[in-house]
C-alpha positions as CSV (number, residue, x, y, z in Angstrom):
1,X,78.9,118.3,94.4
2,X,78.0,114.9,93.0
3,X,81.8,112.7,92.6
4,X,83.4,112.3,89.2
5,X,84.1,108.6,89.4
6,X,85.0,106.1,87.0
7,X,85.4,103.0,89.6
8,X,82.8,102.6,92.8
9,X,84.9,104.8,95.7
10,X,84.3,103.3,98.7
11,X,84.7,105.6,101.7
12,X,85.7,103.5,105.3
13,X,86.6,103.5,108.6
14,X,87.8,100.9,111.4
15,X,87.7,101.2,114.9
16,X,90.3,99.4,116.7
17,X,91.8,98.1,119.8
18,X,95.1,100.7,119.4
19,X,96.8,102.8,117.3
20,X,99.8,100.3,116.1
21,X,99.8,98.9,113.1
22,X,101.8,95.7,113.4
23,X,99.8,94.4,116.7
24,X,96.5,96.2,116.9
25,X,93.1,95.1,115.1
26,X,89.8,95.7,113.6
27,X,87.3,95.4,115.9
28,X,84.6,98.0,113.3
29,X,84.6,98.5,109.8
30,X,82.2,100.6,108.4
31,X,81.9,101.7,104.6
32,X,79.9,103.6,102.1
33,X,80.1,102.6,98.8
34,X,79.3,105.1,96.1
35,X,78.9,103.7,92.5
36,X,79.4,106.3,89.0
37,X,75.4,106.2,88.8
38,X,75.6,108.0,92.5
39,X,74.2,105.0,94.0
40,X,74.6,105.1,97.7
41,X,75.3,101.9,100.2
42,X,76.3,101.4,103.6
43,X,77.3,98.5,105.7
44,X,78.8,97.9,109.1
45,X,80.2,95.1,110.2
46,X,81.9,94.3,114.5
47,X,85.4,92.0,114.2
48,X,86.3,89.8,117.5
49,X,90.1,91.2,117.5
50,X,90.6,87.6,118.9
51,X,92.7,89.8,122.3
52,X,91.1,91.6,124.6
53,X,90.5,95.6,123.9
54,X,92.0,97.9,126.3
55,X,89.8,100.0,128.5
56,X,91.6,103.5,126.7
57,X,90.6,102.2,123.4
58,X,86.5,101.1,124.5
59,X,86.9,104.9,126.0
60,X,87.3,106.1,122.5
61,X,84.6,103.8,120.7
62,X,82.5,102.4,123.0
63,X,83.2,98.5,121.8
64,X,83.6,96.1,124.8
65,X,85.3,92.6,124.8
66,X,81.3,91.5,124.9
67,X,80.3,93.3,122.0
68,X,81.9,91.5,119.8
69,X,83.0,88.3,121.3
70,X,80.3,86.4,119.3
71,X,81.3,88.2,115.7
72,X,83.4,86.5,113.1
73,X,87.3,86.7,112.9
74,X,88.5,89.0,110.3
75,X,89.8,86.0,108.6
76,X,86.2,84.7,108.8
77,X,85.0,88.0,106.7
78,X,88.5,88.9,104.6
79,X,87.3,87.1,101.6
80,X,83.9,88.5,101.4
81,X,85.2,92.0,101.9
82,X,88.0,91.6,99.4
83,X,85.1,90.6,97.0
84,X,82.8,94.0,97.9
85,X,86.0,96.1,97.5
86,X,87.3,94.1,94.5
87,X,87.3,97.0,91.6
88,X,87.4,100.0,94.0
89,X,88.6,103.0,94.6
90,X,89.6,104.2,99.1
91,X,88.6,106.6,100.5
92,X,88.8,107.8,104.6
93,X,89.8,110.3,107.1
94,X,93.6,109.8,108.0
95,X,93.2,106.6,106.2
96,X,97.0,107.0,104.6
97,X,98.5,106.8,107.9
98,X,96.6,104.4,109.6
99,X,93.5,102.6,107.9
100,X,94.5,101.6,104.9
101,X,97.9,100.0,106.3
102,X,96.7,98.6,109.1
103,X,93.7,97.3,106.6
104,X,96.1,95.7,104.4
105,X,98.1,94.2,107.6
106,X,94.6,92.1,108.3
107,X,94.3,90.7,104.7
108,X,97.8,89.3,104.8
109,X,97.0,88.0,108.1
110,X,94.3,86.5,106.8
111,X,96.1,85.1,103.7
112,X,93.7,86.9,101.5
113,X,95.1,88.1,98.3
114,X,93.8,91.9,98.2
115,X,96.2,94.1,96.4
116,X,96.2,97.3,97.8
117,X,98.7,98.5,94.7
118,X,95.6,98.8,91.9
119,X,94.0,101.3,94.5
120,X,93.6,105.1,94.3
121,X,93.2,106.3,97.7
122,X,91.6,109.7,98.6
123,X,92.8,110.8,102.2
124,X,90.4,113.8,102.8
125,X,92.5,114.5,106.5
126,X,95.1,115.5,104.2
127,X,93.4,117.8,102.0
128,X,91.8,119.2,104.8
129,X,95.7,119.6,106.4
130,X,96.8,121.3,103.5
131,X,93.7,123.5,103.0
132,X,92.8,124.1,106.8
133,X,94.5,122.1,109.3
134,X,91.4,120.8,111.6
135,X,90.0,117.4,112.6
136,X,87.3,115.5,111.0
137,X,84.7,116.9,113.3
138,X,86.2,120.4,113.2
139,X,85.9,119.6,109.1
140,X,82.2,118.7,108.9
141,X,81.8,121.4,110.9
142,X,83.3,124.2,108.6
143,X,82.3,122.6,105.5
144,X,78.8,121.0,105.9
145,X,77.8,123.4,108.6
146,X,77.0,120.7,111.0
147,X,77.8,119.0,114.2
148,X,78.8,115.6,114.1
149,X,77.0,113.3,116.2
150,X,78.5,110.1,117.7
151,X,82.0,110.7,116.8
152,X,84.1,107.6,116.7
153,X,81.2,105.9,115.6
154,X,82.5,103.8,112.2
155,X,79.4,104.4,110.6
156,X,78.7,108.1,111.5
157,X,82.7,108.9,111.0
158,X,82.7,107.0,107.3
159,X,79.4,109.3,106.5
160,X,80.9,112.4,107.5
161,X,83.8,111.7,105.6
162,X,81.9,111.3,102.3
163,X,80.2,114.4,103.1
164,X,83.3,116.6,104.1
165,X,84.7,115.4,100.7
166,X,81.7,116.6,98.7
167,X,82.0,119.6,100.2
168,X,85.3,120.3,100.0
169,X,84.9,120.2,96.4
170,X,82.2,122.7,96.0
171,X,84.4,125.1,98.0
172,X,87.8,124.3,96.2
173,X,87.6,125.8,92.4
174,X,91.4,124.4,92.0
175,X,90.5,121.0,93.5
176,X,89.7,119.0,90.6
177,X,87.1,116.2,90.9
178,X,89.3,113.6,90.1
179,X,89.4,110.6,91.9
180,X,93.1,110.1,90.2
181,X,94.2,113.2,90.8
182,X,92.7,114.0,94.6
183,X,94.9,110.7,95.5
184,X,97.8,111.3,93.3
185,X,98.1,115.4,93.8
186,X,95.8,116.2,97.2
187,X,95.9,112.8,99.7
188,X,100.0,111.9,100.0
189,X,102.8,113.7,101.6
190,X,105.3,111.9,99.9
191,X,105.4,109.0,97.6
192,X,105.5,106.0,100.0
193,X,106.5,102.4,98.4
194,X,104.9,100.8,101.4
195,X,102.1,101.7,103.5
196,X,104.0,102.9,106.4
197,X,106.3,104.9,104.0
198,X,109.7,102.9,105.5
199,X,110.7,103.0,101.9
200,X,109.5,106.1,99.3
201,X,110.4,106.7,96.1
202,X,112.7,109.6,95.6
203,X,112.7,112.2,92.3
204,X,114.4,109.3,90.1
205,X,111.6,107.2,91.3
206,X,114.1,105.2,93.1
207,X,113.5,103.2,96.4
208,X,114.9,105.0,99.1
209,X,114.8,104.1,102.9
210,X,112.7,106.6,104.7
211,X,114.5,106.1,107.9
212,X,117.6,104.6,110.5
213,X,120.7,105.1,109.4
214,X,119.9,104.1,105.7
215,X,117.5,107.3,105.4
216,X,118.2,108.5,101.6
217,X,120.1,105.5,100.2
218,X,118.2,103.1,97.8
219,X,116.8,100.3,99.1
220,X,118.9,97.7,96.3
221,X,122.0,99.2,96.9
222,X,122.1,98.9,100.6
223,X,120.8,95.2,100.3
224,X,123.6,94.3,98.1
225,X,125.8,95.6,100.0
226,X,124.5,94.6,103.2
227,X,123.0,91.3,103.1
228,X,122.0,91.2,106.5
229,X,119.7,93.9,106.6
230,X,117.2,92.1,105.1
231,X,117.0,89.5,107.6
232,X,116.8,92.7,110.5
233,X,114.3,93.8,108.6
234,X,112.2,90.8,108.1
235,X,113.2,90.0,112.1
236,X,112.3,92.9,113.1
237,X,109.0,94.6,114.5
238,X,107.7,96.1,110.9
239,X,104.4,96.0,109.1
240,X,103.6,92.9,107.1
241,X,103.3,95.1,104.2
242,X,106.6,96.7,104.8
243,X,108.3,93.2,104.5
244,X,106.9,92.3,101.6
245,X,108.1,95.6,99.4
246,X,111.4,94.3,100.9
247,X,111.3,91.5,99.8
248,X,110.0,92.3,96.0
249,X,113.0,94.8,96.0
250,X,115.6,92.0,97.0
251,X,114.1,89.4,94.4
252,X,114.1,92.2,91.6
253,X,117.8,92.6,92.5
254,X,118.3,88.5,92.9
255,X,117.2,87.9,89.3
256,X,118.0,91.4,87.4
């Protein structure tokens, strides 16, 4: 099934040297763009992390310190890439969870200005959770009916990922081909404020904390109250991203 889009949806993956947001980096970043017309483009790109990669994580992708030790810095490449994905739409495979924060983690690294906000972001893991519960090669199995070659390849991951999509709408009558509603409806758990989803928004549509001993309470309220929380917060060990909904909410509260 050919995508409904009104904006280019660009479909990505990274490959990295862990699995934590806050210290680990891009060392792959693959995408497919597809434009409204149904225009199709691909591009690859290797990161130097600028620290080593650990052996478990070249065991998983196959990217050595060598590989990419003579490839630009992400902060080299941030402003291009911000340009190509400027106007777009996200799409990816567990990208929710992982990608997309630890994508937006690099661009404030980087001091790029890329606001993640304006996105809609299609996380096809999580319709395939709610519709099957499998992996992503498990998923291009069952609904392209093929085996997927070179997994935790960028590229070959990212293509897959368009094509499990595609698919998953031909085979879904009730899944609407949408790009606003598959992110709004069909690609979140819950209705995160940040990326990590430290703060979400409850049925009021009020900041909550989504966990410690704050879990429920809104965000404002506890910051008035408790002053120094904020400064744990922005001390402690959370995603760049994370601190800066914090501190939005505190300056909302400073001058309302």
């Amino acid at each position: 099934m050919k995508l409904n889009l009104k904006n280019p949806l660009v479909f990505f993956d990274l490959e990295t040297t862990g699995i934590n947001i806050i210290h680990d980096r891009i060392v792959e970043i693959s995408f497919l763009k597809v434009y409204p017309n149904g225009k199709e483009e691909v591009k690859s790109r290797r990161i130097n992390p600028e620290k080593p990669i650990p052996p478990q994580a070249t065991a998983i992708h196959g990217i050595t310190d060598d590989d990419v030790k003579d490839c630009p810095t992400f902060k080299q490449v941030a402003r291009s890439l911000a340009d190509q994905l400027e106007g777009c739409d996200l799409a990816g495979f567990n990208s929710s969870r992982f990608d997309v924060p630890l994508l937006a983690e690099e661009f404030l690294r980087a001091g790029v200005d890329f606001d993640m906000s304006k996105r809609k972001f299609i996380d096809v893991q999580i319709i395939f959770h709610k519709k099957e519960q499998r992996t992503l090669e498990a998923a291009y199995a069952f609904y392209c009916n093929k085996k997927l070659d070179n997994a935790h390849s960028a590229e070959a991951d990212t293509i897959a990922t368009y094509e499990v999509l595609k698919s998953q709408l031909d085979r879904y009558p009730d899944l609407e081909n949408d790009i606003e509603k598959l992110s709004k409806e069909y690609s979140s758990f819950n209705s995160n404020v940040d990326f990590a989803g430290r703060f979400i928004y409850d049925e009021k549509g009020v900041e909550v904390f989504n966990f410690g001993k704050h879990k429920g309470k809104p965000v404002a309220e506890v910051l008035k109250n408790e002053p120094s929380y904020y400064a744990w917060m922005m001390d402690g060990d959370f995603p760049l991203n994370t601190k800066q909904a914090l501190t939005k909410i505190r300056l909302r509260g400073m001058n309302g």
